[in-house]
C-alpha atoms as a printed R data frame, in Angstrom:
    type eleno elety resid chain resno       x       y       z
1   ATOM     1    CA   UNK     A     1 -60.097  24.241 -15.695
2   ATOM     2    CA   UNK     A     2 -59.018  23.783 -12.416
3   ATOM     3    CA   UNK     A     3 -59.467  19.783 -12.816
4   ATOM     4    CA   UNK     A     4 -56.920  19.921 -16.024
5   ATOM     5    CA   UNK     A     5 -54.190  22.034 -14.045
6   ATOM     6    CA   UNK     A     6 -54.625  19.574 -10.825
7   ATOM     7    CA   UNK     A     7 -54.320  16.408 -13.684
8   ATOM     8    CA   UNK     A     8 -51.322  18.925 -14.933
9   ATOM     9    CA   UNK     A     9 -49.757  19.094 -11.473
10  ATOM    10    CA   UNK     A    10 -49.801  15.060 -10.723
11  ATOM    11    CA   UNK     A    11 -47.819  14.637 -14.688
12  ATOM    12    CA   UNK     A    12 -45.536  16.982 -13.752
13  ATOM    13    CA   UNK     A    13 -44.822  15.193  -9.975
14  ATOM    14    CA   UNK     A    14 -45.119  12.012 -11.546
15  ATOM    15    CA   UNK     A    15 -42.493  13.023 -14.445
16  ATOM    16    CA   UNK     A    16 -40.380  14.488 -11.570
17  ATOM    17    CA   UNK     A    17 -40.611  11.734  -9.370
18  ATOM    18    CA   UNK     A    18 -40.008   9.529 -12.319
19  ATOM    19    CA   UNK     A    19 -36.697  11.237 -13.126
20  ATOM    20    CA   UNK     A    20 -35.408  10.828  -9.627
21  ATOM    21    CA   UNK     A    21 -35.947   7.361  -9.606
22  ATOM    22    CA   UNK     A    22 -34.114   7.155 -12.936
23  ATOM    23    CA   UNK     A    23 -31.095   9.248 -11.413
24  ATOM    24    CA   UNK     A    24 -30.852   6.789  -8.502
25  ATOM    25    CA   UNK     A    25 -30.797   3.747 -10.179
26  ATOM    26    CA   UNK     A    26 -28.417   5.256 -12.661
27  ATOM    27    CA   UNK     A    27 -26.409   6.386  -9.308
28  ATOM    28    CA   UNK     A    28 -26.480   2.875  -7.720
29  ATOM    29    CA   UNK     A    29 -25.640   1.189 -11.141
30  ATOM    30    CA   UNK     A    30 -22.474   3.817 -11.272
31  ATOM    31    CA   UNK     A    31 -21.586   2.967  -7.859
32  ATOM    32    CA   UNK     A    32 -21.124  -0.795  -9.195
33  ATOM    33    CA   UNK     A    33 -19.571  -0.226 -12.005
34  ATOM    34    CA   UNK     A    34 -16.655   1.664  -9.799
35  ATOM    35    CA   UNK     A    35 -15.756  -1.786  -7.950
36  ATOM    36    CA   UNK     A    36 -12.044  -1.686  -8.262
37  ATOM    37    CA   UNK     A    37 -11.422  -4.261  -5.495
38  ATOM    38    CA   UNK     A    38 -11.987  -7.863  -5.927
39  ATOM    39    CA   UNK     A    39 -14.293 -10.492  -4.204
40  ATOM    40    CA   UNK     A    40 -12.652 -11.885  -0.998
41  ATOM    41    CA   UNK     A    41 -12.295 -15.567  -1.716
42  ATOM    42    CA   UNK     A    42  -9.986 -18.214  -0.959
43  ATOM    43    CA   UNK     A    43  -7.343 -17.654  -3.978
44  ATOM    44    CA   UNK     A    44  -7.513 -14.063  -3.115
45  ATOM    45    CA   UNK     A    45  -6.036 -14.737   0.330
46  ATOM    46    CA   UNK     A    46  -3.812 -17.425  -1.134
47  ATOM    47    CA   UNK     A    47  -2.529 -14.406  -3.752
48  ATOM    48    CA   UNK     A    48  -2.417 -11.802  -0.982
49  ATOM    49    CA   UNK     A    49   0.239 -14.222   1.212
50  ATOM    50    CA   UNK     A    50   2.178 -14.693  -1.866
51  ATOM    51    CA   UNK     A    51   2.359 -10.753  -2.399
52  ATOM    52    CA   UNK     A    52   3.478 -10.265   0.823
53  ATOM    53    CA   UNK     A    53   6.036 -12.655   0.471
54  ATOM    54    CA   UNK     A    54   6.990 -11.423  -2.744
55  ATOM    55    CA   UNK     A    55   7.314  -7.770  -1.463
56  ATOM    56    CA   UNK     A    56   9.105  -8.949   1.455
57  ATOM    57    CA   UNK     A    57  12.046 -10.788  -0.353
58  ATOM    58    CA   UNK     A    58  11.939  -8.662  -3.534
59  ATOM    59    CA   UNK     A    59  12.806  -5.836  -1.510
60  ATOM    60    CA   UNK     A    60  15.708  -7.360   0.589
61  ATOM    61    CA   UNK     A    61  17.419  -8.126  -3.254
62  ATOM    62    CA   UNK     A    62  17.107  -4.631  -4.070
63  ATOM    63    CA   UNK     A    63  18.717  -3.522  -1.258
64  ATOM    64    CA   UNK     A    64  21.660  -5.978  -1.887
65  ATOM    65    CA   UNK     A    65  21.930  -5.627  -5.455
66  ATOM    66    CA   UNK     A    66  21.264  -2.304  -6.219
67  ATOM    67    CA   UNK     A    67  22.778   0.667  -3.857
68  ATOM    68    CA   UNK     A    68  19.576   2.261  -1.708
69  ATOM    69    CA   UNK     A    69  20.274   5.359  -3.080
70  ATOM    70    CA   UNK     A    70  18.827   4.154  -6.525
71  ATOM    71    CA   UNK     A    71  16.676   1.100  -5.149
72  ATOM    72    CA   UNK     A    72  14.766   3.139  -3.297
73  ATOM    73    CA   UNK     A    73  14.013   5.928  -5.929
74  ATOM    74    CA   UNK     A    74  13.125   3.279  -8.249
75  ATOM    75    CA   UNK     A    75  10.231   1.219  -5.999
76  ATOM    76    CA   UNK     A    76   8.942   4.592  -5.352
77  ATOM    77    CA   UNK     A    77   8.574   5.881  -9.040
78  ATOM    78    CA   UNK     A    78   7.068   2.209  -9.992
79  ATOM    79    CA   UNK     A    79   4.497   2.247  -6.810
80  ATOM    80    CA   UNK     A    80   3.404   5.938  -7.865
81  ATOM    81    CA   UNK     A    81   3.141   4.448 -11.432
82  ATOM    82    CA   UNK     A    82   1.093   1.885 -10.454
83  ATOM    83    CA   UNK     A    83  -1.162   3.787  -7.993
84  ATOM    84    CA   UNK     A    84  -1.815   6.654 -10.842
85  ATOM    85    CA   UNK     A    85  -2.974   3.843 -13.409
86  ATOM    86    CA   UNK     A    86  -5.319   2.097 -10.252
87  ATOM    87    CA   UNK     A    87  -6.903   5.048  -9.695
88  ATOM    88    CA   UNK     A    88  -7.162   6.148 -13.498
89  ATOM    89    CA   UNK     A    89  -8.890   2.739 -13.845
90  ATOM    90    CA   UNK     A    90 -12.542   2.666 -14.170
91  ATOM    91    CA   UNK     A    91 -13.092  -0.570 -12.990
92  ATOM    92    CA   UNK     A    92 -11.284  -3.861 -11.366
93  ATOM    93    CA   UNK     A    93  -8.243  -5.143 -13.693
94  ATOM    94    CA   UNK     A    94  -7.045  -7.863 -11.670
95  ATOM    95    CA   UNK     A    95  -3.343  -8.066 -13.403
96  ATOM    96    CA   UNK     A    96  -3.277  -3.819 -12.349
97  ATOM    97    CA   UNK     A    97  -4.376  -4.220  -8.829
98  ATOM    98    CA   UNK     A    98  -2.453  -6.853  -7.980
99  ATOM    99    CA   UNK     A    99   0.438  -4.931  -9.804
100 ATOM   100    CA   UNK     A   100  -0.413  -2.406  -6.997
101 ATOM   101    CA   UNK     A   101  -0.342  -4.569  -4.548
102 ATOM   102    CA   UNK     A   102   3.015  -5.935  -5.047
103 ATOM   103    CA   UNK     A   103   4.405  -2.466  -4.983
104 ATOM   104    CA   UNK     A   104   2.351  -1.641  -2.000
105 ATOM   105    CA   UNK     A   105   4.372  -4.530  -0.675
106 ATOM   106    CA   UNK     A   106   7.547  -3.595  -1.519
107 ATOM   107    CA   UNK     A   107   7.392   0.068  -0.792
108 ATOM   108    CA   UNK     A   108   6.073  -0.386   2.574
109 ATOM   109    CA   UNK     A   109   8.633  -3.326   3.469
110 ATOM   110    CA   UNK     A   110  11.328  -0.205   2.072
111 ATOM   111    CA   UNK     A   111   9.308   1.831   4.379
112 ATOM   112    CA   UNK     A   112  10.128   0.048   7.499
113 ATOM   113    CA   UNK     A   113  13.251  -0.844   6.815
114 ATOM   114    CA   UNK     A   114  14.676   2.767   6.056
115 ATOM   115    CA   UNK     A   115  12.801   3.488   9.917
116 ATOM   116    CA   UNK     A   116  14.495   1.043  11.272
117 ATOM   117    CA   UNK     A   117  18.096   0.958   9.820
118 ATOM   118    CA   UNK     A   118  18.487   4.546   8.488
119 ATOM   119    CA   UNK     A   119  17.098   5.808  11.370
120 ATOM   120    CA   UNK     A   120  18.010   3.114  13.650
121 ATOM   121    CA   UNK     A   121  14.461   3.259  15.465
122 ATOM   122    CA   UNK     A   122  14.357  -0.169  17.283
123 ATOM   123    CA   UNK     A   123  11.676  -2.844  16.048
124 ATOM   124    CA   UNK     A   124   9.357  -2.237  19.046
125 ATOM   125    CA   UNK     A   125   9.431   1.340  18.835
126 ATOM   126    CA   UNK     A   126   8.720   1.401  14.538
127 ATOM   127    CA   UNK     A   127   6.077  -1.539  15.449
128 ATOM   128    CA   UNK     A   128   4.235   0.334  17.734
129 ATOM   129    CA   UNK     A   129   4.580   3.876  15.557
130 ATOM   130    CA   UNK     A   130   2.412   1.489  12.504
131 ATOM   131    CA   UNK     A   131  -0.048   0.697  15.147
132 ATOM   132    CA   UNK     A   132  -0.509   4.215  15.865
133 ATOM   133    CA   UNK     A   133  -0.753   5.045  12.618
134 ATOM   134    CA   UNK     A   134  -3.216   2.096  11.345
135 ATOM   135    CA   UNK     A   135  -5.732   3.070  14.120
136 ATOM   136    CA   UNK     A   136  -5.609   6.810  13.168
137 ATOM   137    CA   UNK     A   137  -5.943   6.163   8.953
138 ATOM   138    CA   UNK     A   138  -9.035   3.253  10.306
139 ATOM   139    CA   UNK     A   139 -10.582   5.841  12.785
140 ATOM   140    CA   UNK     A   140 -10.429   8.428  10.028
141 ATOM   141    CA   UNK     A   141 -12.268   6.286   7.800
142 ATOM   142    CA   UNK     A   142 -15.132   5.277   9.523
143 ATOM   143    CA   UNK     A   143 -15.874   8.493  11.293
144 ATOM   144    CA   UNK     A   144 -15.886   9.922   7.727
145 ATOM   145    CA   UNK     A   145 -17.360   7.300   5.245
146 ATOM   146    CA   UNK     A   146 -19.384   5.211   8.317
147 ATOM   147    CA   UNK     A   147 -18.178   1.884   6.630
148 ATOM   148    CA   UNK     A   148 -14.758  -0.082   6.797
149 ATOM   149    CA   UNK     A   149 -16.450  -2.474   4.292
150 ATOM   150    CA   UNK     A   150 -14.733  -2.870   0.597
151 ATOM   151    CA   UNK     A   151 -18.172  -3.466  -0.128
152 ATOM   152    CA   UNK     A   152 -18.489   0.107   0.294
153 ATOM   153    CA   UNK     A   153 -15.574   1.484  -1.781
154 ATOM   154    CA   UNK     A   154 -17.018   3.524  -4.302
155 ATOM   155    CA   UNK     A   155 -16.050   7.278  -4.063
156 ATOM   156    CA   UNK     A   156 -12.518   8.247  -4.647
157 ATOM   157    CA   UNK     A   157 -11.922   9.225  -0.710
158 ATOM   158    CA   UNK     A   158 -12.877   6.016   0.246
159 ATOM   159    CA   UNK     A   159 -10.539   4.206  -2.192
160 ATOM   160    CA   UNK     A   160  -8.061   6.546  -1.106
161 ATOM   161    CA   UNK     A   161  -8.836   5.199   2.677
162 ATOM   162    CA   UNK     A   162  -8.444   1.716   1.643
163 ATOM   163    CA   UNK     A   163  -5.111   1.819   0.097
164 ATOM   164    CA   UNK     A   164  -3.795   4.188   2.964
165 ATOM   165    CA   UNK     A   165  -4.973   1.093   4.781
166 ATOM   166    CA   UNK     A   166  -3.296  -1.356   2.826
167 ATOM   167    CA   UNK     A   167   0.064   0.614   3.055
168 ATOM   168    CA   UNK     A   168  -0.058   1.178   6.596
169 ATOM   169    CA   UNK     A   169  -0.587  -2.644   7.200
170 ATOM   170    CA   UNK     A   170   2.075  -4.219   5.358
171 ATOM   171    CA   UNK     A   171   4.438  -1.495   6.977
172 ATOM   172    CA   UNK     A   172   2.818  -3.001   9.967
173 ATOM   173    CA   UNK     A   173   3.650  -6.595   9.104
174 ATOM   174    CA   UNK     A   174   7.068  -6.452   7.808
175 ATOM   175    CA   UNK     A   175   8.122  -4.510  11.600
176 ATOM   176    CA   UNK     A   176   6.308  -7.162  13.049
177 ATOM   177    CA   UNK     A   177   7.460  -9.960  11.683
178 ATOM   178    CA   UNK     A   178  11.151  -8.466  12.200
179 ATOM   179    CA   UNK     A   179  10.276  -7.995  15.767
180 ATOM   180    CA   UNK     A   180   9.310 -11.400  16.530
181 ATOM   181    CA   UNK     A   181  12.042 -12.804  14.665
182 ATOM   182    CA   UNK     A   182  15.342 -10.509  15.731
183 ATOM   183    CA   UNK     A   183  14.267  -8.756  18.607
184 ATOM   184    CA   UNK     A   184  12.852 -10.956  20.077
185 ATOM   185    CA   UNK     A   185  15.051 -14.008  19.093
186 ATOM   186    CA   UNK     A   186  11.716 -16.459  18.144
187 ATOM   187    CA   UNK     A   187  13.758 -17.054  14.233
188 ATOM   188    CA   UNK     A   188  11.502 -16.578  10.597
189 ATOM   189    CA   UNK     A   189  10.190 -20.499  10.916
190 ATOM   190    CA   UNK     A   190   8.696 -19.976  13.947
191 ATOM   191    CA   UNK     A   191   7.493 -16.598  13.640
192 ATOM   192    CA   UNK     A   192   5.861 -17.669  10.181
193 ATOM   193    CA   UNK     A   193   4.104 -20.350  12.348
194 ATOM   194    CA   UNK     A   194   3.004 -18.101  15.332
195 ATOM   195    CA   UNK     A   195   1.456 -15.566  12.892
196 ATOM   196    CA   UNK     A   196  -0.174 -18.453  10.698
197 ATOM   197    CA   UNK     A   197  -1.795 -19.475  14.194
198 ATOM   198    CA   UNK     A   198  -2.777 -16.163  14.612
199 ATOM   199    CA   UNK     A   199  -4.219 -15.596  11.588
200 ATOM   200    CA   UNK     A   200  -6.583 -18.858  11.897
201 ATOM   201    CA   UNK     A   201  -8.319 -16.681  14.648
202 ATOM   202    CA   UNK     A   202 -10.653 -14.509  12.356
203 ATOM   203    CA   UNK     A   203 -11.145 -16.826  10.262
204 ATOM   204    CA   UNK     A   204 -12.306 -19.295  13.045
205 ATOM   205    CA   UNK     A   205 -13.941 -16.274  14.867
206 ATOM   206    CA   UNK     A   206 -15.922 -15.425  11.547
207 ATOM   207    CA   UNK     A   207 -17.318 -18.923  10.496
208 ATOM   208    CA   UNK     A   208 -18.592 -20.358  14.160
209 ATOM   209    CA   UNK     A   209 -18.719 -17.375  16.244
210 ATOM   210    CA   UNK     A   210 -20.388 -14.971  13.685
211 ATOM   211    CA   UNK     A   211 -17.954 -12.690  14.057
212 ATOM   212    CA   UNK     A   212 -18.003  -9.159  11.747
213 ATOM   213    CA   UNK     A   213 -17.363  -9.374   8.422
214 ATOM   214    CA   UNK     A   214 -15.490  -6.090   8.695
215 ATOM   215    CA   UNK     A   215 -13.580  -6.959  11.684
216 ATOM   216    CA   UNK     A   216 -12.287 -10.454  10.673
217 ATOM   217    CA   UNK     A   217 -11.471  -9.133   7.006
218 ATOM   218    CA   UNK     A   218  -9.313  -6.748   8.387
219 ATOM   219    CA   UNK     A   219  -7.540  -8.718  11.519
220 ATOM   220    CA   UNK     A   220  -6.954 -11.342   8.753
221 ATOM   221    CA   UNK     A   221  -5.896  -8.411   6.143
222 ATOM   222    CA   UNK     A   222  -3.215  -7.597   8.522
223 ATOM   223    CA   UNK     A   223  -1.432 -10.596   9.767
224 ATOM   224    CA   UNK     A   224  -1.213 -11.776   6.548
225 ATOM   225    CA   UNK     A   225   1.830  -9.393   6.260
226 ATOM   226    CA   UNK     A   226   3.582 -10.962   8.833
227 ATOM   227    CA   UNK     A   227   3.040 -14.276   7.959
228 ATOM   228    CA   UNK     A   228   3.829 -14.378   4.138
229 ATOM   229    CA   UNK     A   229   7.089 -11.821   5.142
230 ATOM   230    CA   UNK     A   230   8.446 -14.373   7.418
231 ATOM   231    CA   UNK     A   231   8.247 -17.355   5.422
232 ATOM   232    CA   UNK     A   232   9.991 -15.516   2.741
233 ATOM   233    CA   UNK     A   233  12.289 -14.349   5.063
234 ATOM   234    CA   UNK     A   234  12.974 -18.236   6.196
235 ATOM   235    CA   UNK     A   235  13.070 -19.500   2.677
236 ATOM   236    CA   UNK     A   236  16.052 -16.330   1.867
237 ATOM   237    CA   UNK     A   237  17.841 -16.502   4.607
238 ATOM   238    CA   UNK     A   238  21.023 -17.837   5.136
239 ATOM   239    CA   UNK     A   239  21.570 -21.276   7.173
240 ATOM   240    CA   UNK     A   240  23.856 -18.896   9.802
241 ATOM   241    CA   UNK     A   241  20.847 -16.582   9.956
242 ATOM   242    CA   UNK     A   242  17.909 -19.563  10.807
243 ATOM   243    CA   UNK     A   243  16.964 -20.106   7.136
244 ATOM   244    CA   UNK     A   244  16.983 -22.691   4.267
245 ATOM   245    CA   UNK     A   245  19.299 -20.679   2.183
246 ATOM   246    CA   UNK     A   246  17.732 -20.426  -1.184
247 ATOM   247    CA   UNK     A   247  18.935 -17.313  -3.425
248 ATOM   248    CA   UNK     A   248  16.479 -14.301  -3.181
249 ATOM   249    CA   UNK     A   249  16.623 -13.970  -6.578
250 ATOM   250    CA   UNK     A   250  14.880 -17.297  -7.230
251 ATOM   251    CA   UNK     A   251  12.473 -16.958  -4.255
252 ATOM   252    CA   UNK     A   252  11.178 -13.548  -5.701
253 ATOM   253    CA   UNK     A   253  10.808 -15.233  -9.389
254 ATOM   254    CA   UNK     A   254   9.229 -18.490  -8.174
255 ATOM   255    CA   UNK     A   255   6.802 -16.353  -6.315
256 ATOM   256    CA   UNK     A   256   6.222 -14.014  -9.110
257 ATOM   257    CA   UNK     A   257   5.331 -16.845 -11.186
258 ATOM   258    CA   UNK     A   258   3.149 -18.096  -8.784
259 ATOM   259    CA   UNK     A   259   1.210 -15.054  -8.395
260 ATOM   260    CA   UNK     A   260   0.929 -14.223 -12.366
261 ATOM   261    CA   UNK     A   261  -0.959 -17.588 -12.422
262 ATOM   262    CA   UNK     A   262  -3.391 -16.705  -9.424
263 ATOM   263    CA   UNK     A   263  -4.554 -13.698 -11.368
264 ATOM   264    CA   UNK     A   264  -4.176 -15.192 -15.023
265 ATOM   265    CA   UNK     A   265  -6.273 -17.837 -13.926
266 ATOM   266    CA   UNK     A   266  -8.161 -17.095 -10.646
267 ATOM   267    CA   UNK     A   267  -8.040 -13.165 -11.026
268 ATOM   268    CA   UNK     A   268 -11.656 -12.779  -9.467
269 ATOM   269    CA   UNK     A   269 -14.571 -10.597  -9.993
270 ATOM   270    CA   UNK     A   270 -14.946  -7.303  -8.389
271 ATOM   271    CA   UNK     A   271 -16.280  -7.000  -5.166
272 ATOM   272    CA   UNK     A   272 -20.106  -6.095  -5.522
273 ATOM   273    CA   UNK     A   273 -21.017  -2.938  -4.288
274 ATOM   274    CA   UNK     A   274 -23.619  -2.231  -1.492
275 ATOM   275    CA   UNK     A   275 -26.183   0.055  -2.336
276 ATOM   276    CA   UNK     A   276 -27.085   3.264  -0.025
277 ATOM   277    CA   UNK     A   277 -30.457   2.866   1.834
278 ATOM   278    CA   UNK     A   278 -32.035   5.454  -0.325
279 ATOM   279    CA   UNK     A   279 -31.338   3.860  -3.456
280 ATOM   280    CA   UNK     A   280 -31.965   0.500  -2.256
281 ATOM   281    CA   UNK     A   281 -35.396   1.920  -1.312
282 ATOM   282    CA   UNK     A   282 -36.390   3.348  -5.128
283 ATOM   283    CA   UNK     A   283 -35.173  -0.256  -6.413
């Protein structure tokens, strides 16, 4: 008797411990189907510079053709729009995150620019503010989640994190960029060029001195803002004003087109998840 309840006892552990390897792998396979952020690979930096441009000089026509009072209203209601459906979204749709992106773009270029003009904060001051405020949303994150890796965005707070990120650095980038260009008198072609040398630093950083994966995604993540802004800024601008002149009109659709045939074409896979210890461990 007491032989068939201890054989009873090891079914019912084994059945049990069975279960919870089940539940795990179920977990870790639910974690990975969650990826709503794409791979990091060459066309997705080449599509992020062209979104920041995009944003850049897609906002500026707004604000010229269309009075702020509605242009500002309406960038808002499309980047809540576009936010709702990218969190909605059970998985990575490349044509609805990079949707996302562009408005992230836009509405953080509006962003800075209503700080700066309609509150007629100077370019260092707003600059440094975004610093502030980049440090506090990254600090946040990692004291709460442990990880600054998209590898690791799979809860909601975390993807919450990561687009608080993404905002906060192209608010970043678009008071940069003005800095270096007005305030401090260095013109869009040359400020294009210092933060294109500047950006070459992770990447240079990452592939010979080992660098962090984190770290360099994220330095690179943020100058890119600058970089594709001033360009765009160079391409829009008037001859009187340091640039070539072309309508920003044309610039915005020449870069739209450019960046629905990134993602058409070289939209990308989602970034693969990285399992928890635990669940690595019952794998």
């Amino acid at each position: 008797m007491k032989f068939k309840m201890k054989i009873g006892v090891y079914k019912k552990k084994a059945k049990e411990t069975g279960m919870y390897m089940y539940q795990a792998n179920l977990k870790a396979r639910t974690a990975e189907m969650l990826a709503k952020v794409p791979e990091i690979t060459l066309y997705f930096w080449i599509t992020k510079l062209l979104t920041t441009a995009l944003g850049e000089v897609a906002s500026d026509y707004l604000f010229e053709k269309l009075n702020p009072i509605f242009s500002l209203p309406i960038s808002v209601a499309v980047f809540i729009a576009a936010m709702f459906l990218q969190f909605k979204a059970q998985k990575y749709i490349a044509s609805l995150y990079w949707l996302v992106v562009i408005m992230v773009s836009i509405f953080g270029t509006t962003a800075a620019d209503v700080i700066r003009v309609g509150l007629g904060i100077p370019y260092m001051a707003s600059t440094f503010f975004f610093v502030i405020m980049l440090a506090a949303v990254l600090l946040t994150w990692y004291v709460k989640e442990k990880s600054l890796s998209i590898h690791s965005i799979n809860t909601r707070r975390r993807e919450v994190f990561y687009w608080l990120t993404v905002l906060t650095t192209f608010a970043l980038g678009t008071s940069a960029g003005d800095l270096t260009a007005s305030s401090l008198h260095l013109g869009y072609l040359a400020s294009g060029i210092m933060f294109f040398a500047l950006l070459l630093i992770p990447a240079v950083c990452y592939w010979l001195f080992n660098m962090k994966e984190v770290m360099a995604f994220w330095f690179a993540y943020i100058l890119t803002r600058p970089v594709g802004a001033s360009f765009a800024d160079w391409f829009s601008a008037a001859h009187a004003n340091g640039g070539v002149g072309y309508s920003k009109g044309a610039v915005s659709l020449v870069l739209f087109i450019a960046i629905v045939i990134l993602v058409v074409f070289r939209g990308g896979a989602a970034a693969k998840m990285q399992e928890s210890p635990q669940a690595a461990a019952n794998h």
